[in-house]
Structure formats: structure tokens, C-alpha cells
C-alpha positions in Angstrom: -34.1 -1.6 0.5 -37.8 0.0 1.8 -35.9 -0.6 5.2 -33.0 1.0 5.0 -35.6 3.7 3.5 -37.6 3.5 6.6 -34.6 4.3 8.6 -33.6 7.2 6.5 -36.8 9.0 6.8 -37.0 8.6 10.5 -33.7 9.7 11.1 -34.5 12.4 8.7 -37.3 13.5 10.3 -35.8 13.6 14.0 -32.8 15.4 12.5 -35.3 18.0 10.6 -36.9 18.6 13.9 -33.9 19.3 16.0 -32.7 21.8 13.1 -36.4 23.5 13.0 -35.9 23.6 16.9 -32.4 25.6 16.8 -34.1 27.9 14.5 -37.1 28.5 16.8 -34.9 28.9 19.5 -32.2 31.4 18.0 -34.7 33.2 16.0 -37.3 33.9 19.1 -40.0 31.9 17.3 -42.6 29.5 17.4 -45.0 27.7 15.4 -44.2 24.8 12.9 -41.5 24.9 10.3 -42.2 23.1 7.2 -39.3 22.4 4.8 -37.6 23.6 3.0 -39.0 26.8 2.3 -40.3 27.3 6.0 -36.7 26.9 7.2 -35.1 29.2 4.6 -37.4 31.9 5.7 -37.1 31.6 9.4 -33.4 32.0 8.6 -33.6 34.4 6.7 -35.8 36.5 9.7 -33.2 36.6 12.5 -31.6 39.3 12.8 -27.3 39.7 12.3 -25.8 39.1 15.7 -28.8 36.4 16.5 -29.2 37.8 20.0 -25.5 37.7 20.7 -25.7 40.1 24.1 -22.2 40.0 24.4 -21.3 41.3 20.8 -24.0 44.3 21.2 -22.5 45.4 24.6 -19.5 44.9 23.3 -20.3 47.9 20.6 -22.4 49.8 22.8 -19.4 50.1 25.5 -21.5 48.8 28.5 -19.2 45.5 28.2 -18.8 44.2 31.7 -15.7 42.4 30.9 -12.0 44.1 29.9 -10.0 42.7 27.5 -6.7 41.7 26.4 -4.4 42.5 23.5 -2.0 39.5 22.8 1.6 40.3 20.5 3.7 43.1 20.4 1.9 44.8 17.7 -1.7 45.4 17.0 -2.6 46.6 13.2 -3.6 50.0 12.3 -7.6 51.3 13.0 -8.4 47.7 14.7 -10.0 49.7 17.5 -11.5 52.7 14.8 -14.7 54.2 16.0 -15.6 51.4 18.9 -16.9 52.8 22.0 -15.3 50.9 25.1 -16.0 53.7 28.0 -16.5 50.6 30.3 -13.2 48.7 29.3 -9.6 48.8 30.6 -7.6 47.1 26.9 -4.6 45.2 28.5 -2.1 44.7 26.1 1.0 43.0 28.5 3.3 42.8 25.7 2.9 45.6 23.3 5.7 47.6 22.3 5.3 49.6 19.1 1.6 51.2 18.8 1.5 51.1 15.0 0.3 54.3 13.1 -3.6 54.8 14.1 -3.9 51.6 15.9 -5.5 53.5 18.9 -7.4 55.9 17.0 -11.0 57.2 17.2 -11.3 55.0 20.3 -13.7 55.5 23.2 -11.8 53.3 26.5 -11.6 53.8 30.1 -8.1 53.0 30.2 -4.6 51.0 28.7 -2.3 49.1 30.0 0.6 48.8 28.0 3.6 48.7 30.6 6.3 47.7 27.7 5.4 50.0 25.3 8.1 51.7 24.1 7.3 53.5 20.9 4.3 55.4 19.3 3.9 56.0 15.9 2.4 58.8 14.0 -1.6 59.6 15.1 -1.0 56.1 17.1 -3.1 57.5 19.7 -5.1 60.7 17.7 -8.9 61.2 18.5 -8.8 58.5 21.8 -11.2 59.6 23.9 -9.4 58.3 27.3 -9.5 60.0 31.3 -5.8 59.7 31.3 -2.3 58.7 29.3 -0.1 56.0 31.7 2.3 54.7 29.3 5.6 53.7 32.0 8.3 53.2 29.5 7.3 55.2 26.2 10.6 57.2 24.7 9.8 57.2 21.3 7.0 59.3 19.5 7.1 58.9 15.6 6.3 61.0 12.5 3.9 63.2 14.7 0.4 63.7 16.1 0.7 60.8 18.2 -1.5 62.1 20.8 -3.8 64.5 18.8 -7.1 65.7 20.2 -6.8 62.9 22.5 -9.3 63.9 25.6 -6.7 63.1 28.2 -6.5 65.0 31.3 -3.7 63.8 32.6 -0.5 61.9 31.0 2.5 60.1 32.3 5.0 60.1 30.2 8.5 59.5 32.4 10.6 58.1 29.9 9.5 59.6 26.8 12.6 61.0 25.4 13.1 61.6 21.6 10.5 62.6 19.1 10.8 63.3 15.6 8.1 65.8 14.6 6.8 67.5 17.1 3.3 67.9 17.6 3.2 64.9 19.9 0.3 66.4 22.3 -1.3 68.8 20.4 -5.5 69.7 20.1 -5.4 68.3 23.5 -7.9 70.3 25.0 -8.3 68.9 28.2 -4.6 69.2 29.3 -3.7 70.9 32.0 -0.2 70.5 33.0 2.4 68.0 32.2 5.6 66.5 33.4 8.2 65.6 31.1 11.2 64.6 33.1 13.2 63.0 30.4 12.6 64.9 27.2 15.6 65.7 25.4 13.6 68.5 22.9 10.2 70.3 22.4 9.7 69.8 18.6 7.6 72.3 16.6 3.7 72.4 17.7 4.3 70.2 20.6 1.5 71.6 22.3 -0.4 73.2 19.6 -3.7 74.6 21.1 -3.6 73.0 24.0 -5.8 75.6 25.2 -6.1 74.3 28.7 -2.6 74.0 29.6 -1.5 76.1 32.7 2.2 74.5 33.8 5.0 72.3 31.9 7.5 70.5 34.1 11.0 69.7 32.2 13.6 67.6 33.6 17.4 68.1 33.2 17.5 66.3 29.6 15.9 69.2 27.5 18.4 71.6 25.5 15.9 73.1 23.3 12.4 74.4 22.9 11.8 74.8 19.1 9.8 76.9 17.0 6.0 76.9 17.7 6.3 74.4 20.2 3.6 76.5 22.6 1.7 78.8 19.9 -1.6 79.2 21.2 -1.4 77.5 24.8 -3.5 81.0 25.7 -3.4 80.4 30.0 0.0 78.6 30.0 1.8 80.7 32.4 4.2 78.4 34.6 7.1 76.6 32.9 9.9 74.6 34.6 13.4 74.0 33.4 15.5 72.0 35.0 18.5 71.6 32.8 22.3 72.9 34.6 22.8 74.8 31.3 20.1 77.5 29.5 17.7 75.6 27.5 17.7 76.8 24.1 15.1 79.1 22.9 15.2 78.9 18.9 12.9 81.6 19.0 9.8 84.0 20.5 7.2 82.1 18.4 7.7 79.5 20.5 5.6 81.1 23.2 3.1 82.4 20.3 0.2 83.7 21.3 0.6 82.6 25.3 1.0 84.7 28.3 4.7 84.8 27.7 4.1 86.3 24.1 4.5 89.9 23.2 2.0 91.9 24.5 0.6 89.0 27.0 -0.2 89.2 30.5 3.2 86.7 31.6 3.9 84.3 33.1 6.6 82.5 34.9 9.7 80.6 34.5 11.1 78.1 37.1 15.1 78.0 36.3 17.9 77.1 38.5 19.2 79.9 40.9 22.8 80.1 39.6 21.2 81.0 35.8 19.2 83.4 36.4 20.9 86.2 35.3 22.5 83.9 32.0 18.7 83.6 30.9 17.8 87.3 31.3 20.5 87.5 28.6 19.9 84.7 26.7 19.2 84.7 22.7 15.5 85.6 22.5 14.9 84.8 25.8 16.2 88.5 26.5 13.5 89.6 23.8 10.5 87.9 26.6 12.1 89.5 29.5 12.9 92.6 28.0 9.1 93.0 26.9 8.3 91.8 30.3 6.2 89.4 29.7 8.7 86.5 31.3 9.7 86.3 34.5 12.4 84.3 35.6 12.3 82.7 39.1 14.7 79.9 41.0 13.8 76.1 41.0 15.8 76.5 44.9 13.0 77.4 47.5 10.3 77.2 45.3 7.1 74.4 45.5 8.8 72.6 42.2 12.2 71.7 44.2 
């Protein structure tokens, strides 16, 4: 028995050291450690994250390494208030960017090339150089894009969305190409106060109510449709160049509709006040 005892305290003793030894190490410490209370207190002294660089670049965005989003789905606010300015997120098989799952972000960039659909404020507050979503048609419920700091987005499939206001507060935007919208819902654009030129492709029928108000330099817009795009009415264009009483602006229509526009519901109200000027697609830089 006072063998086996023997054994036990030697083992004890070399296993206590190596323990006291992590501790040192991890901790930044030196000195003895006596137990128990010694270790409990050196424990208790290190400080959350133990000296993990990685996590604290991670959270202070100088990260050298980019990461990667596995699944189709990520859940709501998983990226909320992290700054990532150094990172590019690739997420290879995303497809539906849940309500707020990009939100209050700080990222260099994200690569999502099969997302398809963005729900409501998926995107809102991202602080991002530029939008590159390839096969996006669907924003959802609405401010999927909200004071999002973008510069530049690319959007060519994005076709349908359900509440408008899919862009707006975005300060920093100054033009935008939307070759396969079908529809500019209601505050669209809401203050994008930057925005100078809107390109539409042949899919959009119908700008609807507010879908400009307060876009104060836009003064270029381009409709491609063969058929007059609806204009549900003036506050469309409130408070823009094109509004009543602005300084004007410019709009880029097919050659052959010209003269249908200039007699257009409500878009004879903007011509008739001057303030819209209509011009043909043929011959012009946006051929």
C-alpha cells in the first residue's frame, strides 16, 4: 500500500507541474504555483481570449485570412456589429440571405455567386465598397439594402421585389444598372442623395409612387422598354431635378416613343412643366 502511495504522489507531483507549467505559459507568468489556491488564482488572472491573436484580429478587422460561409442559409445578425474591412466572406452556396443576416457589418467584400433571394434589411447598415450579387432576383419585405455604403452594385438578374425600398439611404450611390427589373416599388431609392443616372432594361412597365423622392442630383434616367413605362404618378420624381419647379433632367427612351411619352399620363405633367426632357436611346452613349 505505502507503494502504490509512493507512485501516486510522484505521478501527482509531475502531473501538478506540467498543469502549473500550462498556466505559466498561457497566463504570461512566472514564479511558483502552489496548490490549490496558487493555481486557482493564476487562472483566475488571464485574461478572456488567453492571448488568442487570431480571435482579437478577428474583432478588430486586421484578420489576415478570409473566410468561408458553409449552407445555403446563414441565421439572422450572425455577422451584427463585427468589423471585417480586411475580409472577403465567401459563402459558395448561399441562396436565401435571411432577414438581417448581413446587417451592421463592416467587410471588404461577398461572394455569394448563387444567391438568389434577399430578405427584408438582409443587407441594411453593411458597410461594403461594392454590391456583386450575379444571380439575385428576389428582394423581400423591403430595406434590403438600407444605408448600405456601397458605391457600386451589380444587380443583373434582380427582377421582382415586393416592397420597394430595396436601395434606399444609400448615400454613396451614384448610378445603377438594372437591366432586368420588372418594377420600381415605392421608395426604391429613397434619399439616395448621391444618385446621378438609373439604367432600366426592357423588363420595367412601371415606376411607382415615391420610387425617386429625394434623389436631389438624379438627372439621367434610361428606359429601355418597346412600350411607355408607366408613370403611376409625379411624386415619383419628388423632390429631384425632374420635380416641379427643378432644374431637369433627362430621359433616355426609344426613338419611335418619343412623342407617346410627351403625352403620356403624368409624364405630360413633367414635360409640360419642363422639367423632363425626353431624348432617344438611338445615337446616344447608352445604345
Amino acid at each position: 500500500m505505502a507503494l502504490d502511495k509512493a507512485i501516486d504522489s510522484a505521478q501527482l507531483d509531475e502531473n501538478l507541474t506540467a498543469v502549473a507549467d500550462a498556466i505559466r505559459a498561457k497566463g504570461g507568468m512566472s514564479g511558483a504555483l502552489t496548490f490549490p489556491n496558487g493555481f486557482v488564482d493564476a487562472v483566475a488572472a488571464i485574461q478572456a481570449g488567453g492571448g488568442d491573436d487570431d480571435l482579437e484580429a478577428f474583432i478588430a478587422g486586421t484578420y489576415a485570412k478570409d473566410l468561408t460561409v458553409a449552407g445555403t442559409a446563414v441565421r439572422a445578425n450572425v455577422f451584427n456589429g463585427l468589423n471585417l474591412a480586411n475580409h472577403t466572406i465567401y459563402a459558395p452556396e448561399l441562396v436565401v440571405a435571411t432577414s438581417s443576416a448581413f446587417s451592421n457589418l463592416t467587410v471588404g467584400a461577398i461572394a455569394a455567386p448563387k444567391l438568389t433571394t434577399a430578405n427584408g434589411s438582409a443587407f441594411q447598415n453593411l458597410k461594403i465598397p461594392s454590391i456583386d450579387f450575379p444571380s439575385l432576383t428576389t428582394a423581400k419585405d423591403g430595406n434590403n439594402f438600407r444605408n448600405c455604403t456601397a458605391k457600386t452594385v451589380n444587380l443583373p438578374l434582380l427582377t421582382t421585389n415586393t416592397n420597394g425600398r430595396v436601395f434606399n439611404y444609400m448615400y454613396n450611390l451614384e448610378e445603377i444598372s438594372l437591366p432586368s427589373t420588372t418594377s420600381l416599388g415605392q421608395y426604391m431609392f429613397e434619399y439616395c442623395t448621391a444618385l446621378k443616372k438609373v439604367d432600366l432594361g426592357t423588363a420595367c412597365s412601371v415606376l411607382i409612387n415615391s420610387a425617386f423622392t429625394q434623389c436631389k442630383v438624379l438627372d439621367t434616367v434610361i428606359l429601355r422598354s418597346n412600350s411607355v413605362v408607366t408613370l403611376e404618378n409625379v411624386n415619383v420624381f419628388g423632390n429631384t431635378p425632374f420635380a416641379s419647379g427643378g432644374t431637369g433632367g433627362t430621359v433616355y427612351v426609344p426613338q419611335a416613343l418619343i412623342e407617346e411619352y410627351q403625352t403620356a399620363t403624368n409624364w405630360v405633367t413633367l414635360y409640360g412643366a419642363g422639367t423632363v426632357t425626353f431624348a432617344a436611346i438611338e445615337g446616344s452613349e447608352y445604345e
